[in-house]
Every structure is written in C-alpha cells, then in structure tokens.
C-alpha positions in Angstrom: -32.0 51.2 -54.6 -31.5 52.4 -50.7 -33.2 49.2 -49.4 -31.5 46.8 -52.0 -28.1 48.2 -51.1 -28.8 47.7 -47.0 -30.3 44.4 -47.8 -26.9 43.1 -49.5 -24.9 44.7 -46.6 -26.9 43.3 -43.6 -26.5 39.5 -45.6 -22.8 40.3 -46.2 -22.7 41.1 -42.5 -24.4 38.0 -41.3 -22.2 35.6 -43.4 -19.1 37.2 -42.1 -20.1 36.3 -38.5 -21.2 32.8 -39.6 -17.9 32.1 -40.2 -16.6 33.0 -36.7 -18.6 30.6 -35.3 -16.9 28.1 -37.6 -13.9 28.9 -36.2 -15.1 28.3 -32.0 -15.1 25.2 -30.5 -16.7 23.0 -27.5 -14.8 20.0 -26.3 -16.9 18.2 -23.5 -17.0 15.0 -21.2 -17.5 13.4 -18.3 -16.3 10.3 -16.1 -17.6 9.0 -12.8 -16.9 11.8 -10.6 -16.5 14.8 -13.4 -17.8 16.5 -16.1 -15.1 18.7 -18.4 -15.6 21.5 -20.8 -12.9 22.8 -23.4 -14.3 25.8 -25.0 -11.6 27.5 -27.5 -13.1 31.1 -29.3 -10.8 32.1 -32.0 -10.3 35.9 -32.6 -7.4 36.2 -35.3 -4.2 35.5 -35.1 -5.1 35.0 -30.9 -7.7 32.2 -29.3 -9.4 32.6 -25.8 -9.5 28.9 -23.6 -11.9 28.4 -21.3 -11.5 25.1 -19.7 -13.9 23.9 -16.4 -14.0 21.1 -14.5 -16.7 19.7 -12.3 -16.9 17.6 -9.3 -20.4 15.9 -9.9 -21.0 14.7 -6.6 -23.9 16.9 -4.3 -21.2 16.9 -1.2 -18.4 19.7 -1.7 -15.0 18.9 -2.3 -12.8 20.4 0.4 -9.7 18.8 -0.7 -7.0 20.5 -3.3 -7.0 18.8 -6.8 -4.2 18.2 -9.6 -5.3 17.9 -13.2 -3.6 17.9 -16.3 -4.9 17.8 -20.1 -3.1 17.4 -23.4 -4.1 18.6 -27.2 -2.3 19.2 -30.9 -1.1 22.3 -29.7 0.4 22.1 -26.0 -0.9 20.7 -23.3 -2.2 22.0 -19.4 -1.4 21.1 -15.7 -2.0 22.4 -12.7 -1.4 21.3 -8.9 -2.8 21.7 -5.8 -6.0 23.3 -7.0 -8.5 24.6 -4.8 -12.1 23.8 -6.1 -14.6 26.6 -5.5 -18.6 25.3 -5.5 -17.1 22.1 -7.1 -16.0 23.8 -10.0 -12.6 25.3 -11.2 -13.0 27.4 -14.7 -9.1 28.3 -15.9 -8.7 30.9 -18.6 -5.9 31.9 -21.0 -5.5 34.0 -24.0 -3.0 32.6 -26.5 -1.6 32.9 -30.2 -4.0 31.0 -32.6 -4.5 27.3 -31.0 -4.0 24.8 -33.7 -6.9 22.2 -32.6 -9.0 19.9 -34.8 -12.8 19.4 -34.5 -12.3 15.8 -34.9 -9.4 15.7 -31.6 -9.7 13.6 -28.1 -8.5 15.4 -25.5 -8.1 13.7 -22.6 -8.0 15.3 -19.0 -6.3 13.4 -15.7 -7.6 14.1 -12.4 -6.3 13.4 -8.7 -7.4 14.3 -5.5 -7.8 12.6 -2.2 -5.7 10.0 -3.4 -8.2 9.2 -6.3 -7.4 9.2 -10.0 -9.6 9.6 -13.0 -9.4 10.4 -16.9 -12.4 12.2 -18.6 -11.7 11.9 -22.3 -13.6 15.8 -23.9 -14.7 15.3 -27.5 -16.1 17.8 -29.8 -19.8 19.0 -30.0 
C-alpha cells in the first residue's frame, strides 16, 4: 500500500511540473548581423524575461548599440548600449506577462549608423 501511495504522489508530482513548462516560453530569431532570444519563465502571478541579443559577426563590436522590441504586453528600448563579447542579455522580473505562443515579436537594432529588424517567433 506504502509503494502504491508513493507511486501516485511521485506521478502527481511530475504532472504538476509538466505544466510549468507549459507556461515558459522561447521566442528566437535572427537577421543578417544578429541572432535574438526572448525567453519568458512564468512563476505565478510574476514572469522572469530574459531577452539577448547577438552580434554574429567573428570581429567585436566596439561601438554602443540602440534596440527596441515590442509584444501583447508592453514593449522594450534601450539606448546607447554597450555590447560585452558581442552579446547583451537584459533581465527583468514583472507581473504575469500576457504573451501568446503564436506572437511575432519583432526587435529593431541600430549601431554604427546601421539598422536592422530581427523578427523572434516562438519555438
């Protein structure tokens, strides 16, 4: 009865953290010059953003970038970035981010007097 009743716990326990997983998501992309990456984890009532953009090229980028990005439930910008190993990773923690699976979210980049969009779709 001791093994039964563990048994039935350990399966409840695994279906309840299925469903977190449900409630993540990964938005990626990439344009000529960069890749993007979107990654919302929903914990509650609160969600955790982790958004990083890459330069792709080999040679480092020296010079300060803008970028801005737009989804359901607010949008991003920031200016005069510095990029560290051709990479910036921004994080914020947030009330419950209402974003669909199925959303576009597109990201605009400018440096050195270049522009770009990367459009990040769902994984």
């Amino acid at each position: 009865m001791k093994k039964a009743f563990v048994l039935l716990f350990l399966l409840l326990l695994l279906q309840g953290c299925a469903r977190d997983d449900h409630n993540n998501l990964m938005f990626s992309g990439e344009s000529e010059h960069w890749t993007g990456e979107l990654e919302v984890f929903r914990i509650g009532d609160k969600a955790e953003k982790r958004f990083t953009l890459r330069y792709k090229s080999n040679e480092q980028l020296t010079v300060p970038i803008d970028f801005s990005y737009s989804y359901s439930g607010g949008n991003y910008s920031a200016k005069g970035q510095n990029i560290e190993n051709n990479k910036i990773v921004a994080r914020s923690v947030s009330s419950n981010v209402p974003l669909q699976k199925s959303e576009e979210i597109p990201i605009h980049v400018e440096w050195d007097g270049k522009k770009e969009d990367v459009m990040l779709k769902s994984k």
